[in-house]
N, C-alpha and C positions, 0 to 999 in steps of 0.2 A: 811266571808260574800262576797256574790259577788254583786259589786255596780256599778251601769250604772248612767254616768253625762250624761244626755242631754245638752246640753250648754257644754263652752269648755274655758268661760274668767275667768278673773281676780277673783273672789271669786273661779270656779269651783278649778283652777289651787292653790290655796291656800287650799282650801281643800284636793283635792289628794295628795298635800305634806305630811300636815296633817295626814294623813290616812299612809303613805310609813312610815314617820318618826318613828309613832308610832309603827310599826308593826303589827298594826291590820289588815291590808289589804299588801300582794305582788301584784306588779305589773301587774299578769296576773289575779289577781281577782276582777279589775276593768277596764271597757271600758268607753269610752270618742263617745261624736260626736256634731260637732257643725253644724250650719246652710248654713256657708260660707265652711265649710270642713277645713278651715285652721288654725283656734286656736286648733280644735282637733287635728288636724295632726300634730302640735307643741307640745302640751300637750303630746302628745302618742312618740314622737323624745322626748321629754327630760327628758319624767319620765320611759319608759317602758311599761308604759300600752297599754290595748287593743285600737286600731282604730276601732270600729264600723262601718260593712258597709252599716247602714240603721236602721231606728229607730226600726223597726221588731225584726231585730237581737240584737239591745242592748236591748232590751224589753225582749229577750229571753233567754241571756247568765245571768241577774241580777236578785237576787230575791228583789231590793231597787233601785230603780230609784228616782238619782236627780237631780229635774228641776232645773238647772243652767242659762239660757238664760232668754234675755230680758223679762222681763213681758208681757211688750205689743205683745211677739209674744206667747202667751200662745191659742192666735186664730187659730196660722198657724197648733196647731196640728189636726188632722181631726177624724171625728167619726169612721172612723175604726183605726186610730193610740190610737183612746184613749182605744180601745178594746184590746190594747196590755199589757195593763197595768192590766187584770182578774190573781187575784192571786199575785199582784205586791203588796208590801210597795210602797206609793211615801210621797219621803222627796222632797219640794216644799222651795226655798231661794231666790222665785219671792216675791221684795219689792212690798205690798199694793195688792197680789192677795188675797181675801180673799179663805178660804177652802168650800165657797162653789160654786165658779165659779171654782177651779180644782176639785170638784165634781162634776161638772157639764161637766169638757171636760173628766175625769177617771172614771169612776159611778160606774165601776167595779171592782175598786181598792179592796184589804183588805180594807186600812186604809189610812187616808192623813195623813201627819206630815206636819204643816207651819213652820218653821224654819228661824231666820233671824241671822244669824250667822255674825262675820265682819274679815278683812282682817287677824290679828293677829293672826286665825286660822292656817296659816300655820307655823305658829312656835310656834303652840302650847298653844297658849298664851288667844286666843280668848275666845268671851263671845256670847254663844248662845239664845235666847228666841225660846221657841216654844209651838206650842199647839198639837191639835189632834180633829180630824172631830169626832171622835168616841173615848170614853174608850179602848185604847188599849189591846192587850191582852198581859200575862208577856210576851211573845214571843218578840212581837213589841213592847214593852215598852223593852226590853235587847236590842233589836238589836237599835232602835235610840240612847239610852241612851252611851252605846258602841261607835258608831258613833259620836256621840258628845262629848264625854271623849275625842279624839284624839283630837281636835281642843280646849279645856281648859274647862271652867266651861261652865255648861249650864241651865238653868230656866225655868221650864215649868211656861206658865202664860195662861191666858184668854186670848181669840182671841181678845177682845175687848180691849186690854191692848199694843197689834203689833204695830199698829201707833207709842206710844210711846217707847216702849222698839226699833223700827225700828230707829228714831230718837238719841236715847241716845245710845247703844250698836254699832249700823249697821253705824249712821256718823259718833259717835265717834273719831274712830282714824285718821279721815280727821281734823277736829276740832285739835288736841292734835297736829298733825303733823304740819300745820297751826302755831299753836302757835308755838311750839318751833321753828320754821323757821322764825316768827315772830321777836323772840327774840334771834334770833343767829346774823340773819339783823341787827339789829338798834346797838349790840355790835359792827359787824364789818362797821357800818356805822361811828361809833363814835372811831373807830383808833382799833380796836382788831383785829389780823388776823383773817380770813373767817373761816379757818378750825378751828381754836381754839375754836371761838365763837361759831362754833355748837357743838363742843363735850363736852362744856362745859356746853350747852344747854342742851344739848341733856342726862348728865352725872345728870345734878342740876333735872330735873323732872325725871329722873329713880329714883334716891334716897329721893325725896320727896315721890312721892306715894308711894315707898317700905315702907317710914315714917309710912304714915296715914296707910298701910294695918298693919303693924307690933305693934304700936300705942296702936289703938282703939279709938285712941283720934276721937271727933268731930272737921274736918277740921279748923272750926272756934278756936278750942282750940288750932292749933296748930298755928295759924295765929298769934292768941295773943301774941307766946311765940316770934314768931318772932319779931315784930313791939314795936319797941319803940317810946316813944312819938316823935313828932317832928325830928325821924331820916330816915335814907334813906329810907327802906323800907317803911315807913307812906308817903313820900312824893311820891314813888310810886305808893301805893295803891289809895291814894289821887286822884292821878291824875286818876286813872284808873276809882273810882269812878267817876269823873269831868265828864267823856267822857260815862257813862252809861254802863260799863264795861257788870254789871249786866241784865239790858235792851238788852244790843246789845246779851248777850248769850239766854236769855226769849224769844225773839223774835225768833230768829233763830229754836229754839227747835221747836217750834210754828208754824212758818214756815214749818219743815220740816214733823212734824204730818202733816199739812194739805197737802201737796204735798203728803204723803203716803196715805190720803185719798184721794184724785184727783185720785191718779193712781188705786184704790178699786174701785171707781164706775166709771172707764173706762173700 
């Protein structure tokens, strides 16, 4: 497949790992370009891939363009840039644009794919949500599917459904990452070396979730087997309860669907 990132940051660059890694895609079968010219020009120095020199020509060399850049600049493309897109796949991993305002700047796409894919893509690991403007055809339905295989599991959901799946999936690994730094801190606050306290962190939640996926258990089921009355763990959790542990994560969620809805109807 030949694949053109428009945008050139931090998800783009986790992606084309993604894609190298897997060996679904060599280096000369994917161009890159960004708005500033210098994440692409990094991106294309450190992976191999093409530098694109103009949105015409990455429009031209790809038969799947992904919108990678800021959302908010999904304006800067222009009515003849979106004419470059006739004949195009566009896979779209702009948080909160919906698929019909990139139907509205690409009208002569095939087909959109909304995609909100997260960082852990590039090692494979990731977890994608996405939909589609139109019933794909097998063709576009192999080739995203494909696409999304290299970056780890993926869900097609209702568009209506993005908010959320953007929240849980897409901040996810900020949240996880958070904690565990959370809790590497307060060990090396309270006399543990720094280094220890995170691998240790870091080692106790890789093997817990391998727990729950391996399991099947219902997390709470596994909670039980932990906590004994009145012992550490209880006075843990305890306190965690005390401080609205639950709450502070409900809110946030909540929070951050509505921020992906803020950035939809801007």
């Amino acid at each position: 497949m030949k694949i053109g990132f428009l945008g050139a940051g931090n998800l783009a660059r986790a992606m084309v790992q993604a894609l190298l890694q897997s060996k679904l895609c060599q280096p000369d079968d994917i161009s890159c370009l960004s708005g500033s010219g210098q994440t692409a020009k990094a991106l294309s120095e450190d992976t191999g891939i093409v530098l694109a020199s103009s949105r015409q020509a990455l429009f031209q060399n790809a038969s799947i363009i992904v919108l990678a850049f800021k959302p908010q600049h999904l304006e800067t493309v222009t009515e003849d840039e979106g004419t470059f897109a006739t004949d195009k796949l566009i896979v779209s991993v702009l948080a909160g644009r919906t698929i019909q305002s990139l139907s509205d700047v690409f009208p002569s796409a095939t087909n959109i794919a909304r995609v909100m894919p997260n960082t852990p893509s590039k090692i494979g690991k990731g977890v994608s949500a996405y939909c589609y403007a139109k019933p794909p055809s097998p063709e576009e339905s192999e080739k995203v599917e494909k696409l999304l295989s290299s970056f780890g599991s993926s869900y097609e959901i209702e568009e209506s459904e993005m908010h959320i799946a953007t929240a849980l999936s897409g901040c996810g690994p900020a949240v996880f990452f958070q904690f565990i730094d959370s809790l590497a801190k307060a060990a090396e606050k309270r006399g543990l070396p720094k280094k220890l306290s995170l691998e240790v962190a870091i080692k106790t939640g890789l093997g817990s979730l391998e727990l729950i996926k391996q399991s099947g258990q219902d997390p709470q089921e596994l909670i039980d087997e932990v906590v004994s009355p009145n012992g550490v763990t209880h006075a843990l959790l305890e306190s965690l309860k005390a401080n609205s542990w639950h709450g502070i994560l409900d809110t946030a969620i909540e929070d951050a669907i509505g921020r992906s809805q803020e950035l939809a109807e801007e």
